[in-house]
N, C-alpha and C positions, 0 to 999 in steps of 0.2 A: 504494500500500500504506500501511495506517496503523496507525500503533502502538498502537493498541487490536484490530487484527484478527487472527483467527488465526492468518493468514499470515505475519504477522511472529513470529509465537512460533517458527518452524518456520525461519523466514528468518534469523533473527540467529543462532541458534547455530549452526549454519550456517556464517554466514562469520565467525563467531569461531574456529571451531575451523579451516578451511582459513585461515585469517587469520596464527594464529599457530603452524603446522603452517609458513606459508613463514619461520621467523625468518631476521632476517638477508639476508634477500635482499627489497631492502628495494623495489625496480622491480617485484616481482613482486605482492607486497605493494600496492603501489600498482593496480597492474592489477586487483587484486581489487578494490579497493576503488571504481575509478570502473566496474567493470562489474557488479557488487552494487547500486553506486548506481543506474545506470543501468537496471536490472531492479526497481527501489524506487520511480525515480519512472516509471518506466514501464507499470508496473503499472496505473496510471488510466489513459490513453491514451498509446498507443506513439507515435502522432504528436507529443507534446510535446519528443519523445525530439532532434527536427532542430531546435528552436528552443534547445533549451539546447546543444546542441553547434556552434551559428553562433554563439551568442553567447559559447560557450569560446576555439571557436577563433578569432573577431575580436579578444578581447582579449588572448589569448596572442599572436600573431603582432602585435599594436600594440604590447606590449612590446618583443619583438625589432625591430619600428623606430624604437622610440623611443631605446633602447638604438645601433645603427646608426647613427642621425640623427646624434651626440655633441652638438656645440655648436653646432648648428644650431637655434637657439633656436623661429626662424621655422617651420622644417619640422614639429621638435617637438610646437608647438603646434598645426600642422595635425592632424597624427597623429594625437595626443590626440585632439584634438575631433570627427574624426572619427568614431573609435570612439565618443566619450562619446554623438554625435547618434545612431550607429547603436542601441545599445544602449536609448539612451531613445526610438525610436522606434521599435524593435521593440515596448518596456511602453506609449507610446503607441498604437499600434496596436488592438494589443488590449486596451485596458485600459480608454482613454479617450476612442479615434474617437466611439465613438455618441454617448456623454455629450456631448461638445462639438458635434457635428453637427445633435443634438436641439433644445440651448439655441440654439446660432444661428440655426437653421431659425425656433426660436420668438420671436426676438429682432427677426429681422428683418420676421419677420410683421408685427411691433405696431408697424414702421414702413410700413409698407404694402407690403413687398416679399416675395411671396410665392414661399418656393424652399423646395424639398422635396430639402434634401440628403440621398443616399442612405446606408443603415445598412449596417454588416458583420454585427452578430449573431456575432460571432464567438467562439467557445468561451473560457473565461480560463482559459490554462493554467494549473495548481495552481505556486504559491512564488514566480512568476515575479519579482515586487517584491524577493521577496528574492534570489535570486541575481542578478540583473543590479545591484544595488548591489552586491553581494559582488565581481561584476566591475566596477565601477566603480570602487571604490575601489584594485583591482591597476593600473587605467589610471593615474587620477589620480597613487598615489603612487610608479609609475616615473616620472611626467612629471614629477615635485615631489621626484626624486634621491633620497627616500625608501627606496627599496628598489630590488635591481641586477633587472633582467628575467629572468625564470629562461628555460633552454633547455630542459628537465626538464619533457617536454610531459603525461607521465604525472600528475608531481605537480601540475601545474596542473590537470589536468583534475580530479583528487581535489580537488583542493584548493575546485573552484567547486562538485559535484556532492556533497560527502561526505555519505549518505544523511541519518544522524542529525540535521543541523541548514537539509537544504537546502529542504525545503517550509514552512517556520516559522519558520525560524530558531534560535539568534540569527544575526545577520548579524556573518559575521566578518570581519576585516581580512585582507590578505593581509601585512601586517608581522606577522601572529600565526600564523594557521594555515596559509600558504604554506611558511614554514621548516620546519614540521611535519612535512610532507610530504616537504621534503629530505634529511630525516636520520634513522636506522636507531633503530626503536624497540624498549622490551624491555618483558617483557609485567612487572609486579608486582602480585602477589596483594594485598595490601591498598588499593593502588589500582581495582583490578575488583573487590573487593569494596564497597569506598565508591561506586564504580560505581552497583553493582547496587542499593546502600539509596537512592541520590538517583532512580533509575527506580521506585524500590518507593515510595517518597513521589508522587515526577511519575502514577506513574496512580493511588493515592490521592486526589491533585487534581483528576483529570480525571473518574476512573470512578465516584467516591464524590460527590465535591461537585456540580462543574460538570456532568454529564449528568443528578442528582439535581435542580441548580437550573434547569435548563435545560426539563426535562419543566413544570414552572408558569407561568416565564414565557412559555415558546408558547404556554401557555393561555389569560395573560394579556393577551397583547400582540394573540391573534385577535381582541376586540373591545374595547379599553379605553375606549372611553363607556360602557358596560354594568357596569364593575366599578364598586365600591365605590373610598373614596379609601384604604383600610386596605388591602383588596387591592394597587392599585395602591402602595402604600410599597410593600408587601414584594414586589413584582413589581421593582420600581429595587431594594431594595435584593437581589436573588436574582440578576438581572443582576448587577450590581457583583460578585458573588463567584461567578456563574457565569465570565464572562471572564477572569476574576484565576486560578481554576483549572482551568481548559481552558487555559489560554496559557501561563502560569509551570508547568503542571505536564509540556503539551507539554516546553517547556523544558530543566525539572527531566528529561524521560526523553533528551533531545536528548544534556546536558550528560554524564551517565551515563552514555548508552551510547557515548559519544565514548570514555568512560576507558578501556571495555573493551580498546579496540583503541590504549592508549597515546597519547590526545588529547585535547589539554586544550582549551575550547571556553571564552568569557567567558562570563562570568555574566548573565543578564538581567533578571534581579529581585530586590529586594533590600527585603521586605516594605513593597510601597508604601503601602498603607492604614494605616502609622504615619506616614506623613509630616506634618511638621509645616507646611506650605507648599505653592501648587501646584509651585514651583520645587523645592522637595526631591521632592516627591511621581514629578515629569519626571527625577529624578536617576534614582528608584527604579524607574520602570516602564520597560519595552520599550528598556533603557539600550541598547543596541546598537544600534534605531535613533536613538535620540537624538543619543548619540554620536556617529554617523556623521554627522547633518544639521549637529552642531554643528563638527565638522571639516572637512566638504567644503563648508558653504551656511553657516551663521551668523560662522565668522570671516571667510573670503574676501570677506564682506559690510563687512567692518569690524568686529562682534563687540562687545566693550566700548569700543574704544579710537574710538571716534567719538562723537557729539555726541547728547545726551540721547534727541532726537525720533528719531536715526539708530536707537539702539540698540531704540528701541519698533520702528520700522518695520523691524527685522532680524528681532525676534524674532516679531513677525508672518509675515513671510513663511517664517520657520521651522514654525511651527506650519500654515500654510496649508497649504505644500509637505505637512508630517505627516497633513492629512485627506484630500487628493489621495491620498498614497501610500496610505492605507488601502482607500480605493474611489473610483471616477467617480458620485457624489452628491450632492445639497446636503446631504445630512446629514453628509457626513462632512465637507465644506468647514467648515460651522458649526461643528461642533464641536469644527475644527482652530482655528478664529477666537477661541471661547470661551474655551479653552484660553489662546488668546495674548493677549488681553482680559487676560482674570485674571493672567495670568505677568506683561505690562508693567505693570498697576497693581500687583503688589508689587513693584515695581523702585520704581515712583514714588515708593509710599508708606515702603518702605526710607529710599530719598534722601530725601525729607522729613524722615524721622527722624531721621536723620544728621544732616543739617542743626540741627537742631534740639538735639539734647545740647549741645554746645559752648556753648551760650547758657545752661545750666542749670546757672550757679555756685551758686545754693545747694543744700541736702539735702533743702528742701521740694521746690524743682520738680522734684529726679533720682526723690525719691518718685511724687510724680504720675504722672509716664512711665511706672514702674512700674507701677503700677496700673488703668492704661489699658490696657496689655500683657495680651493672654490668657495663662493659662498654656500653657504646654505641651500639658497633654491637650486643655484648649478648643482648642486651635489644631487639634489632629490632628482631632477630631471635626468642627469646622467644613469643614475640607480634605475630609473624609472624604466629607461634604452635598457642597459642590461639586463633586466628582468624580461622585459616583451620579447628581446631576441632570443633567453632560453627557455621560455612558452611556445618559439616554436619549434623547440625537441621536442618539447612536451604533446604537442597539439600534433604534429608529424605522426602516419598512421608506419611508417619506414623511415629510414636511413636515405632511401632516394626520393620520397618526398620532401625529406627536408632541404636535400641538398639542390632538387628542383626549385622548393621556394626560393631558399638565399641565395642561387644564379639568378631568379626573376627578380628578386631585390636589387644586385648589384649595379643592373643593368637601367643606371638613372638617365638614358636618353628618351626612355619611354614614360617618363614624368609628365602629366599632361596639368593641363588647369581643372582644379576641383568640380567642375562643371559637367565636367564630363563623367564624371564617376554615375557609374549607373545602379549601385548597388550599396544598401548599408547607409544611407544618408538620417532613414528615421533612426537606426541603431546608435549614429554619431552624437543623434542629439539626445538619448537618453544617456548613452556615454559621459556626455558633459555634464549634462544636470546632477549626475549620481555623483561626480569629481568634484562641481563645487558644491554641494549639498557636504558632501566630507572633508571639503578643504575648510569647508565657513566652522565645522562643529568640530572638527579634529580631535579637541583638546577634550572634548565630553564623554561619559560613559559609551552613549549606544550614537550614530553618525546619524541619526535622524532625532533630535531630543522635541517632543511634542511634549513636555513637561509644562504646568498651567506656569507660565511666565512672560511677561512683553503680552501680544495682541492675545496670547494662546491664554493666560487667567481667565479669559470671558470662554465659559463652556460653548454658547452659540460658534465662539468661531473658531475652535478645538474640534468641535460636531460637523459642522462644515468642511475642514480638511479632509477629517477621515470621509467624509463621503466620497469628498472627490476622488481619491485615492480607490475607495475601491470601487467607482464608475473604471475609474482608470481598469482596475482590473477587468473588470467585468465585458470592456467594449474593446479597450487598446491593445489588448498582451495580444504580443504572438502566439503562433504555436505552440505547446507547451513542447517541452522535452523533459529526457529525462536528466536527474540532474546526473551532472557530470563524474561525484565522486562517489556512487553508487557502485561502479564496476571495482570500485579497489577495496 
């Protein structure tokens, strides 16, 4: 079921209203809640239904032997890892048998050993990437004293399944929204209402922008030697704010309608396209997995506190593991690479810097430095080019697609007057209203803040937006699609 379908218009009220019909009884509550779920993500196919409840119930029950074990440091760590291999080898399975089967079969061809390892072809369950980290990290951090093993088999099961964030995400911790689950929640009206306004924005993102930008660039991308190099910009740059608003506005409805039912969910974006760096930029996007890689993979690597070349080769493998997790492709390998390319050379080129003040006793050479220095917005725009150009590995269905686009890129004799562009123009102007909508509130919790304040304290004209807004829905949105990070 997806939350642009009708079914969930009819599904959420639904178990809001039996939701908070059971106050107070808070096991019941919960039962609702993983069997809603369960009926949510079952909806696509009910067979996915035994994979995510092997992988509830192996890490619920490693809890309770890890907890058991006590001070059996030794056993412990079997535990653990046990489960950690079962769980990653379940996402292995289907996730990344072919992909790897493929490459090797072709790897070993080219040394003359010809073996046709067999394929599975096997279906990719929808979210999977995301809840089996969501259960990885309840392993990990009972094994790392972090957090006590709950016995409270209901709230676990809510707690890996809760509909709203489990095909998408964000990917939450079980130090955050495990306890959630523990404890007796009370419904507040101005919380379900802030609610309702971050879902009224989240499919603004998705329904208005991102299925708007989405309709050109399938256009574009069906044969990109054939476009123009003016097409193809605005093809990378419609991309770039097609996935920015299919994912943060998923998100945006995840976190909202989590409130409804008294549940607070982390935040997962945090208007990346200001970022002034690719490191600030990796602060601001997809922060919950980031987060997590940096938690569970980038410090147990060593982290900062090791030796210059360590810290490149950590954050490398950080960024690898991030294209991996997105899909079994070279595109998305490279694009994790890219990423970590550009992140360790502004490490380098930081330290260099650093380096370098200290020597600059006089006011001419602190000048200089200075002026060397982009400002500010130069930086954000530059970052901004950086980003869009590795959206399209991302967006590239091959290796010679992509490398189709960026010859049609190069090739700026074919640059015509905006006039002539015959595709994508309504998309450009939701593009920009979403940019300055988020450049104007940046600095605020959620990029659209309809909070009573200025003209918006008079309810009349607070009641008046939101209509417009979902006439907008209602008559303007494109096609819908699906969203985009569904497949991972």
């Amino acid at each position: 079921m997806s939350f642009t379908s009708l079914q969930f218009f009819f599904f959420l009220p639904a178990v809001f209203v039996l939701y908070w019909s059971l106050h107070r009884r808070l096991r019941l509550q919960n039962l609702l809640l993983v069997v809603s779920s369960y009926v949510f993500y079952g909806w696509w196919d009910s067979r996915f239904l035994l994979l995510i409840a092997l992988t509830t119930m192996a890490s619920y029950l490693s809890g309770l032997a890890l907890e058991y074990c006590g001070r059996r440091e030794r056993v412990r760590r079997w535990v653990a890892a046990t489960n950690v291999v079962l769980n990653l080898g379940i996402l292995g399975l289907f996730k990344y048998y072919d992909f790897f089967a493929e490459n090797l079969s072709a790897a070993l061809g080219t040394l003359g050993w010809q073996t046709d390892l067999p394929t599975l072809r096997l279906i990719l369950p929808v979210g999977i990437s995301f809840y089996t980290f969501q259960a990885l990290s309840y392993t990990i951090d009972v094994f790392r004293r972090r957090l006590p093993a709950t016995r409270d088999i209901l709230a676990f099961f809510a707690y890996i399944a809760f509909f709203p964030q489990l095909v998408a995400g964000p990917i939450e911790r079980a130090t955050h929204l495990l306890p959630q689950m523990l404890r007796s929640r009370t419904f507040r009206y101005e919380e379900a209402v802030d609610g309702l306004r971050q879902m009224l924005w989240g499919f603004c993102k998705k329904m208005l922008v991102a299925d708007s930008c989405a309709m050109a660039v399938d256009i574009i991308w069906q044969n990109p030697g054939e476009q123009s190099a003016l097409v193809l910009l605005v093809g990378a740059f419609l991309f770039a704010i097609q996935i920015y608003g299919d994912f943060s506005g998923y998100s945006d409805i995840a976190v909202g309608c989590a409130r409804l039912f008294g549940i607070q969910l982390m935040q997962n974006f945090r208007t990346p396209y200001f970022a002034s760096s690719l490191t600030d930029f990796w602060r601001r996007w997809h922060i919950s997995l980031m987060t997590w890689l940096r938690d569970y993979v980038y410090i147990p690597l060593g982290g900062n506190r090791c030796s210059r070349p360590r810290q490149y080769a950590n954050t490398l493998t950080v960024f690898l593991l991030s294209g991996l997790w997105h899909g079994a492709a070279w595109t998305y390998v490279l694009w994790g690479l890219y990423h970590g390319v550009l992140v360790s050379g502004e490490k380098a080129s930081n330290m260099f810097l650093d380096s370098l003040r200290p020597n600059c006793s006089s006011p001419q050479d602190q000048i200089a430095i200075k002026k060397t220095s982009l400002s500010h917005y130069g930086r954000v725009a530059v970052t901004f080019l950086l980003v869009v150009f590795g959206w399209l590995l991302f967006r590239a269905p091959n290796l010679e697609a992509f490398s189709s686009y960026v010859s049609g890129l190069s090739d700026m004799s074919s640059i015509t007057a905006f006039g002539t562009l015959t595709m994508g123009k309504q998309a450009l102007l939701w593009s920009v209203a979403l940019l300055l909508i988020e450049g104007l509130q940046r600095r605020r919790c959620h990029a659209l803040d309809l909070l009573p304040r200025g003209p918006l304290r008079f309810r009349l004209v607070r009641w008046a937006l939101y209509y417009v807004l979902l006439m907008l829905l209602l008559f303007c949105h494109s096609e819908n699609h699906t969203f985009i990070y569904f497949q991972f």
